[in-house]
N, C-alpha and C positions, 0 to 999 in steps of 0.2 A: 249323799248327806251334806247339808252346806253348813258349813263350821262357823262359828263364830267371826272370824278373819274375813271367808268370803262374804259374808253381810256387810262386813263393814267397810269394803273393801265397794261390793254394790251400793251400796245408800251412799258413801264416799261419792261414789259417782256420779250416782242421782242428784245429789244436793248441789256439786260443783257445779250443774248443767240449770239446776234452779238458780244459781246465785249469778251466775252471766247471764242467766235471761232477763234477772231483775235489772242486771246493771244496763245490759243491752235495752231495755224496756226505758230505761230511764233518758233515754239518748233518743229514742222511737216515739214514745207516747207523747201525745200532748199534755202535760202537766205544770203547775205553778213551780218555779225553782227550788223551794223546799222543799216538796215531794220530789222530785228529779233526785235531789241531793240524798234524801231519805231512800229512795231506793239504790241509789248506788252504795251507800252506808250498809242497809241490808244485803247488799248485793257480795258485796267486801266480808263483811261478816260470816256468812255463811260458806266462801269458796275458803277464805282462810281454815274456817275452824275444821269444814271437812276434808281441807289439805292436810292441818294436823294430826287430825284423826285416821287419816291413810299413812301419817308414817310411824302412827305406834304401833301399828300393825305391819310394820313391813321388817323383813326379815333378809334383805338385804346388805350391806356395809353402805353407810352414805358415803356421800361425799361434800365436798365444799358449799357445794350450791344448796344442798339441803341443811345443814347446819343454818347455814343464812335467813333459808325460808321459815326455819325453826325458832329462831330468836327473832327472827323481824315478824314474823305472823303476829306473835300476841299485842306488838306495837300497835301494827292497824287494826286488829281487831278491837282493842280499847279503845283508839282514837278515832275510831268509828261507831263506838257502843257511847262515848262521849259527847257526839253530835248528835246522836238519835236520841240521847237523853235532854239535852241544851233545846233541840227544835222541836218538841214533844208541846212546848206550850204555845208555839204555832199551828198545831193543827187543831181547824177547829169543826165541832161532832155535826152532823151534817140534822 
């Protein structure tokens, strides 16, 4: 029976591996610099937040490095939910 923790523990993982391919995607595709930048933003977004969400669920003692990840995650994730908000009136509907 898979518990609540292992879900989220898999989708944790899932998302991380979606959110490097957007960033790696942004590096690979041929795209205008806004969207490059737009996906790396998404990219950032989503491996923070499911980093986060893998250590409330973790049942471990941290340590130093994780305290860090923990305070500096929601930084980028803002300042990256702050440029996808700011370049939003550069993308135009096709």
């Amino acid at each position: 029976m898979m518990t609540p923790a292992d879900f989220t523990i898999g989708l944790s993982g899932a998302l991380t591996l979606y959110g490097v391919g957007l960033w790696l995607w942004s590096w690979v595709g041929k795209c205008p610099p806004v969207i490059r930048m737009r996906y790396q933003d998404c990219g950032v977004v989503i491996v923070f937040a499911s980093t986060l969400a893998l250590y409330a669920v973790r049942e471990r003692e941290w340590n130093i490095w994780d305290w860090i990840l923990v305070f500096l995650g929601p930084v980028f994730i803002s300042a990256a939910l702050w440029r996808l908000f700011r370049t939003q009136i550069f993308i135009k509907p096709d």
